[in-house]
C-alpha positions as CSV (number, residue, x, y, z in Angstrom):
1,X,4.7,-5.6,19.6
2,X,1.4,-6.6,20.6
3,X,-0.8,-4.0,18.9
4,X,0.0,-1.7,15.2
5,X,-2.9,0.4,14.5
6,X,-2.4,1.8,10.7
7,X,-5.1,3.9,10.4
8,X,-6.7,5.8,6.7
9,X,-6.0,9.5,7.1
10,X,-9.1,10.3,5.5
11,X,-11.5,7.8,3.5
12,X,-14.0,10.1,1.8
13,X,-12.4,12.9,0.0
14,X,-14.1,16.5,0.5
15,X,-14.4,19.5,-1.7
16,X,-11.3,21.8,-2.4
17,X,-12.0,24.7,-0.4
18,X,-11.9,27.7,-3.1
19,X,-9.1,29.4,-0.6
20,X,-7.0,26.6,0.6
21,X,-4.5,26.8,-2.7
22,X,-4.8,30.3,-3.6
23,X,-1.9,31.4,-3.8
24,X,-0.4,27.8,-5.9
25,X,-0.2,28.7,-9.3
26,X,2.4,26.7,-10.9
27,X,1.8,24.5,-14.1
28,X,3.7,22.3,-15.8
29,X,4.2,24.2,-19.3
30,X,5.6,20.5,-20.9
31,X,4.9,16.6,-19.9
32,X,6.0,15.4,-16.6
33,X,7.2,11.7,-16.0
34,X,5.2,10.0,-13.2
35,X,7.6,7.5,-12.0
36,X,6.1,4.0,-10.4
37,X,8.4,1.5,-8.5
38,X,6.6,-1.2,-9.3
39,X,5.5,-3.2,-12.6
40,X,2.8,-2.4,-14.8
41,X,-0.6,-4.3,-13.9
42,X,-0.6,-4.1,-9.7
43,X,-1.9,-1.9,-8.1
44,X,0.2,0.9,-7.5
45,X,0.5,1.0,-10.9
46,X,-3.4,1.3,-12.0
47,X,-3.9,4.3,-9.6
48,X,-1.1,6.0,-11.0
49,X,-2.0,5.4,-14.5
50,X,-5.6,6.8,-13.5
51,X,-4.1,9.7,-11.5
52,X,-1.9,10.6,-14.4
53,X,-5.0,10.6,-16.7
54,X,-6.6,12.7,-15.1
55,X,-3.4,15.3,-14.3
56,X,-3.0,15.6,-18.0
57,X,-6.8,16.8,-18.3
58,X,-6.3,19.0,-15.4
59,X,-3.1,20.3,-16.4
60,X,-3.1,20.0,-20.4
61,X,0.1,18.4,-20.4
62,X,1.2,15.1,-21.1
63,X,2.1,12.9,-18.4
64,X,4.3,10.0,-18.9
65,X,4.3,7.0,-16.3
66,X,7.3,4.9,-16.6
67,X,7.7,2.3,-14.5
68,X,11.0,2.0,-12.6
69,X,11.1,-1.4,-10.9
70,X,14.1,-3.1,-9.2
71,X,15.9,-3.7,-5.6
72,X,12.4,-4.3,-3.9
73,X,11.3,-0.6,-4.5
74,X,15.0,0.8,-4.0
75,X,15.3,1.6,-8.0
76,X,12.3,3.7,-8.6
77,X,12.4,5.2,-5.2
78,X,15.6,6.5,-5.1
79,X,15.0,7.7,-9.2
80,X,11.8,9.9,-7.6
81,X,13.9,11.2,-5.0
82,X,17.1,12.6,-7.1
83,X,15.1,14.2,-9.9
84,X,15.2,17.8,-10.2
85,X,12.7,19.4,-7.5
86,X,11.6,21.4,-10.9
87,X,7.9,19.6,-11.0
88,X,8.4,17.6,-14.2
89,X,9.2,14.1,-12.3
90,X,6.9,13.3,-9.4
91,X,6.3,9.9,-8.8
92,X,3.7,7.0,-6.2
93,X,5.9,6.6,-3.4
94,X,4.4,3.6,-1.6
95,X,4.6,2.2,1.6
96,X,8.0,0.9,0.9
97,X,9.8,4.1,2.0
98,X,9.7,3.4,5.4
99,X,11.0,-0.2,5.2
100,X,14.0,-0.6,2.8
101,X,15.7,1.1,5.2
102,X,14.8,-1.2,7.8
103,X,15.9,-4.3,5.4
104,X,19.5,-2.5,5.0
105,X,19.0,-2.3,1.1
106,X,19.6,1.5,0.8
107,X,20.0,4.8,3.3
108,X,16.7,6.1,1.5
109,X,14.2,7.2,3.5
110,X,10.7,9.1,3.6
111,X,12.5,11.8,4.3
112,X,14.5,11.9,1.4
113,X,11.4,12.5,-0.9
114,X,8.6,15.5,-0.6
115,X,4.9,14.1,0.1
116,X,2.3,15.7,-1.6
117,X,-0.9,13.2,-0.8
118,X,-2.3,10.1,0.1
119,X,-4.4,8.3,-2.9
120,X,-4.7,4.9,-1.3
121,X,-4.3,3.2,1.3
122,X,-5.7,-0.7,1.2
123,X,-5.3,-3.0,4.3
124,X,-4.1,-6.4,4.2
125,X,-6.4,-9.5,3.7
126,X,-6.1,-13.5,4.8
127,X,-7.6,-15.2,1.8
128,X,-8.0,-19.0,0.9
129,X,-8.6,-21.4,-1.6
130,X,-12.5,-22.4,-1.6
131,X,-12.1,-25.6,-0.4
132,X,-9.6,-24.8,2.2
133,X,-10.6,-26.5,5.8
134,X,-10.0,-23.2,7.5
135,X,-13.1,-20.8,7.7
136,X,-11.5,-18.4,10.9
137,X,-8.3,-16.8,11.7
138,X,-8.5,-18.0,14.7
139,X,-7.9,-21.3,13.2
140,X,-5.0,-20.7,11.0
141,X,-3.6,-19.4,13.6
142,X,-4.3,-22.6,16.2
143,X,-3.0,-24.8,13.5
144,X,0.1,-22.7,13.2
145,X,0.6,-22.8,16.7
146,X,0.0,-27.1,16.9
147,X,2.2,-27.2,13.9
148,X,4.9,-24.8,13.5
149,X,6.2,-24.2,10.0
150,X,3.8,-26.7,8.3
151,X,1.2,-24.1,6.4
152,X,2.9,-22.1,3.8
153,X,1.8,-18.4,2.8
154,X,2.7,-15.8,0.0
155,X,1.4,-12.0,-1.5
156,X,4.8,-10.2,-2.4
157,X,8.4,-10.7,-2.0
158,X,10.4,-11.6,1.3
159,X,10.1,-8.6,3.3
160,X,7.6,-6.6,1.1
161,X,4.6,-5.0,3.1
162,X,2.4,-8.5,2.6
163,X,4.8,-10.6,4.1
164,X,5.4,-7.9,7.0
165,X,1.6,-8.1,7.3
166,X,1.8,-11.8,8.2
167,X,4.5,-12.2,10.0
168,X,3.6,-8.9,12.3
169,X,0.5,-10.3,12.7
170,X,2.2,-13.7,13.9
171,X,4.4,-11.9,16.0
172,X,1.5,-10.0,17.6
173,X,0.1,-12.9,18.5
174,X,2.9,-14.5,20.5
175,X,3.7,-17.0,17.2
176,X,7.1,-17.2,15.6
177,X,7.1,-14.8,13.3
178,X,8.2,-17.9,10.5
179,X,5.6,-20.4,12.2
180,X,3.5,-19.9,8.6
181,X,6.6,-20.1,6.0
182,X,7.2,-17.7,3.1
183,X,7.3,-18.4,0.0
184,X,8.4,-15.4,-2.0
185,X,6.4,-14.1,-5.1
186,X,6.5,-11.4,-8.4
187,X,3.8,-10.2,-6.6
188,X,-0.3,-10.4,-5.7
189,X,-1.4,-11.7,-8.7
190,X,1.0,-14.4,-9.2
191,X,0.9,-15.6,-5.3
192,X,-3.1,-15.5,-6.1
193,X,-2.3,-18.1,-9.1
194,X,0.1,-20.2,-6.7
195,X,-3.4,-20.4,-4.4
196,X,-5.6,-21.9,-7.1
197,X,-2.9,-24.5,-8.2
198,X,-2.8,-25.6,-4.5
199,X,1.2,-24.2,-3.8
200,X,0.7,-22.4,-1.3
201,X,-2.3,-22.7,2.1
202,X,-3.0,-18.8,2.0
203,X,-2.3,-15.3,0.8
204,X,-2.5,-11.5,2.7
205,X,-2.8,-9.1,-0.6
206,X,-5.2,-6.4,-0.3
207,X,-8.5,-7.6,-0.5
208,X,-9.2,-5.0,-3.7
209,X,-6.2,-7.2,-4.9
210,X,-8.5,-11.1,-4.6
211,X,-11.9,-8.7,-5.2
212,X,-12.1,-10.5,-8.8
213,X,-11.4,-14.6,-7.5
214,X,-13.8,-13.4,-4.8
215,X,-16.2,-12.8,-6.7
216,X,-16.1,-15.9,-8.9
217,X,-15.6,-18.0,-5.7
218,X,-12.5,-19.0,-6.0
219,X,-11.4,-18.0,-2.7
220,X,-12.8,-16.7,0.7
221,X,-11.5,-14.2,2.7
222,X,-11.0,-15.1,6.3
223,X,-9.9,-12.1,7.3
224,X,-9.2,-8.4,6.7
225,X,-6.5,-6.6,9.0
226,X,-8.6,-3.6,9.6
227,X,-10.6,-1.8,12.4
228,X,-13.5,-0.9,9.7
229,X,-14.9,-3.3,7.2
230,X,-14.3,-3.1,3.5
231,X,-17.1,-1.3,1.3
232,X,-17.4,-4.3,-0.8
233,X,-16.7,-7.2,1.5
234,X,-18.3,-5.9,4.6
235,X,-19.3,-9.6,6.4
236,X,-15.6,-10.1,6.0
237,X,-14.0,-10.3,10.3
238,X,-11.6,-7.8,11.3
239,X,-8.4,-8.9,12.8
240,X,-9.0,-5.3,15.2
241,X,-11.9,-7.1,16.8
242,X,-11.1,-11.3,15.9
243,X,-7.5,-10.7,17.8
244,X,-6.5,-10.7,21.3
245,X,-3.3,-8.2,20.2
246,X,-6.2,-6.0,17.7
247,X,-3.1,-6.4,14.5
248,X,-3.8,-4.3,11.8
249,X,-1.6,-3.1,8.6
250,X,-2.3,-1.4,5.1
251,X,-0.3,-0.5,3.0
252,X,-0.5,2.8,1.0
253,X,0.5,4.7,-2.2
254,X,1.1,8.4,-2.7
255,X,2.3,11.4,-5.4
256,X,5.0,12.0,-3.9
257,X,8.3,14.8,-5.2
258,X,12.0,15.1,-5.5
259,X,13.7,16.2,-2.2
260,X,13.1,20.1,-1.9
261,X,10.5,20.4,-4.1
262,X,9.5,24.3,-4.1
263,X,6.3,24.4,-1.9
264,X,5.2,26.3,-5.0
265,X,5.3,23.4,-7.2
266,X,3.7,21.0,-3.9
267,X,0.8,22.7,-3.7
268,X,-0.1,23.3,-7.0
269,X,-0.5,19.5,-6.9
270,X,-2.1,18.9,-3.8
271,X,-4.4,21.4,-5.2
272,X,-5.2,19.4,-8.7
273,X,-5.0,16.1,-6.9
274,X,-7.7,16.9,-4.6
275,X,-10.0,18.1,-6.9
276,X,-9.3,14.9,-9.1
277,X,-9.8,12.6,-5.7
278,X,-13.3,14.2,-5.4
279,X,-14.8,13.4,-8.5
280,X,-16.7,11.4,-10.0
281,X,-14.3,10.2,-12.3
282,X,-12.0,9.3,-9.6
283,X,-14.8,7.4,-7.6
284,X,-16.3,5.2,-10.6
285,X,-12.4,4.1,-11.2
286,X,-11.9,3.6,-7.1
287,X,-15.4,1.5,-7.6
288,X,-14.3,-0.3,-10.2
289,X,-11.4,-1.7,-8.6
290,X,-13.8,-2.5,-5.0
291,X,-11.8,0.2,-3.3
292,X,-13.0,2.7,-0.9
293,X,-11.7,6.7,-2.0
294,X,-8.4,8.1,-0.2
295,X,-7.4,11.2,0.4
296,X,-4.5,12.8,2.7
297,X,-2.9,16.4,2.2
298,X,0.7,17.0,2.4
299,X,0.7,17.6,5.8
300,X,-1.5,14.8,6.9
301,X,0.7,12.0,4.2
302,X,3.9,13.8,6.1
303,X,2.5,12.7,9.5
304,X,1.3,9.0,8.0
305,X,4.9,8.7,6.8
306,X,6.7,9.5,10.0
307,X,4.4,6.8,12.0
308,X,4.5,4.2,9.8
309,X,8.7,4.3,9.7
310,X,8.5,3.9,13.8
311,X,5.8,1.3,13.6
312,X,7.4,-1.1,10.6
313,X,10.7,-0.5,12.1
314,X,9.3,-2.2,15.1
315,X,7.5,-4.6,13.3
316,X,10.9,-5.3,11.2
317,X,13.1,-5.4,14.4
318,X,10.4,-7.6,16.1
319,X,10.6,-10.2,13.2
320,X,14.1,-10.4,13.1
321,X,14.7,-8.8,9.9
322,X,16.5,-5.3,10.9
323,X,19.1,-4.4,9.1
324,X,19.2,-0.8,9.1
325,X,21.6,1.1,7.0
């Protein structure tokens, strides 16, 4: 694959039209469980905690994250998509979906859960320890090239959307996909830690993921995998424009339903989750964590889902990790 363009549905959420959700009037009458895949403290995990905030105000409920983590995503994924489609267990569906799959770990698929919208959607990042002797992409990438295997890189476990976002872009650009090794981690945070102590030559989180070390100078971001720069590292290059094959990748985290949720019960949700996603409550939080404001409907997050299964398929198949169920 020379080129995969993963493109935002929507960066700048816009006002709930006073018509568009007429006729959704469900509400939750007790708490709801908002189920998370992944462990407390990362980022799927912080806008979920925020969006269920701010669904209890809207709703007057309780509502209860509990994170369900295990099998790479397979655990809480498959736990959001056999709940009862009654609209007391929804849960942030991220861009795992559309790779376990892929990976053979489980039959589950996007279409085995009911999308309700898009709340982010951050793209992947090269970053580096201060003193690294890499300044460009370009030059990772020679030094890959000269010396195959010799650099070593990390962001998430084998296979997880990081690693896919390195070894794509490797792949894009006509590298061995393992010509920058792997080395596995809990996560961003901990593969951030492996960086300082000098284990590892690079990482590819989000850049909202490095935005504090950034800060301090700890590390430097060589590159985002974008075709638009990041509100709060705009200077940062884009692999769209730095790249002969233009790789990009984000990854992305929804609200997401049961299998044959009532489109009743969807839209009531859509409904409340847009008007949260175009507040100011919702944009200080998105600010805080140096992260633009997302925002895809049902319809638009449905469409997102089906592209992104055909594109990391390819990626997957192209890196020679396939093992489809």
């Amino acid at each position: 694959m020379k080129k995969t363009a993963f493109a935002a549905v929507a960066i700048v959420a816009t006002a709930l039209s006073s018509t568009a959700f007429a006729a959704c009037e469900w509400k939750p009458e007790r708490p709801v469980t908002l189920i998370v895949p992944w462990g407390a403290g990362g980022t799927t995990d912080l806008n979920s905690r925020q969006m269920a905030t701010l669904l209890q105000q809207h709703f007057g409920v309780p509502f209860n994250v509990v994170n369900r983590t295990g099998g790479n995503g397979v655990t809480g994924h498959t736990a959001i998509s056999q709940s009862r489609p009654d609209g007391y267990t929804i849960g942030a569906a991220s861009v795992e979906i559309n790779t376990m799959h892929w990976f053979g770990l489980t039959p589950l698929t996007y279409t085995d859960i009911t999308p309700i919208a898009l709340i982010n959607q951050p793209a992947a990042s090269v970053l580096v320890a201060k003193d690294s002797e890499f300044q460009t992409i370009g030059q990772i990438l020679d030094h890959a090239r000269a010396n195959p295997g010799e650099l070593t890189a990390s962001g998430t476990s084998l296979g997880g959307i990081w690693h896919l976002a390195l070894a794509g872009m490797l792949n894009a650009e006509g590298l061995d996909p393992q010509a920058i090794r792997w080395v596995p981690s809990q996560g961003s945070a901990s593969a951030l830690q492996e960086l300082l102590a000098g284990g590892v030559d690079m990482v590819t989180p989000s850049l909202d993921e490095g935005k504090a070390l950034i800060d301090a100078g700890e590390v430097r971001a060589v590159s985002y995998m974008s075709d638009k720069p990041s509100e709060f590292a705009p200077d940062v290059p884009l692999t769209a424009t730095e790249l002969e094959s233009g790789w990009t990748l984000a990854a992305y985290t929804t609200i997401s339903g049961p299998a044959d949720l009532p489109e009743e019960i969807t839209c009531s949700y859509e409904a409340a989750i847009q008007d949260i996603v175009a507040s100011p409550e919702w944009a200080a939080f998105r600010q805080s964590l140096g992260a633009p404001v997302v925002w895809g409907d049902a319809a638009q997050l449905s469409a997102l889902m089906t592209s992104y299964d055909e594109s990391l398929g390819g990626t997957i198949k192209a890196i020679g990790m396939a093992k489809e169920q």
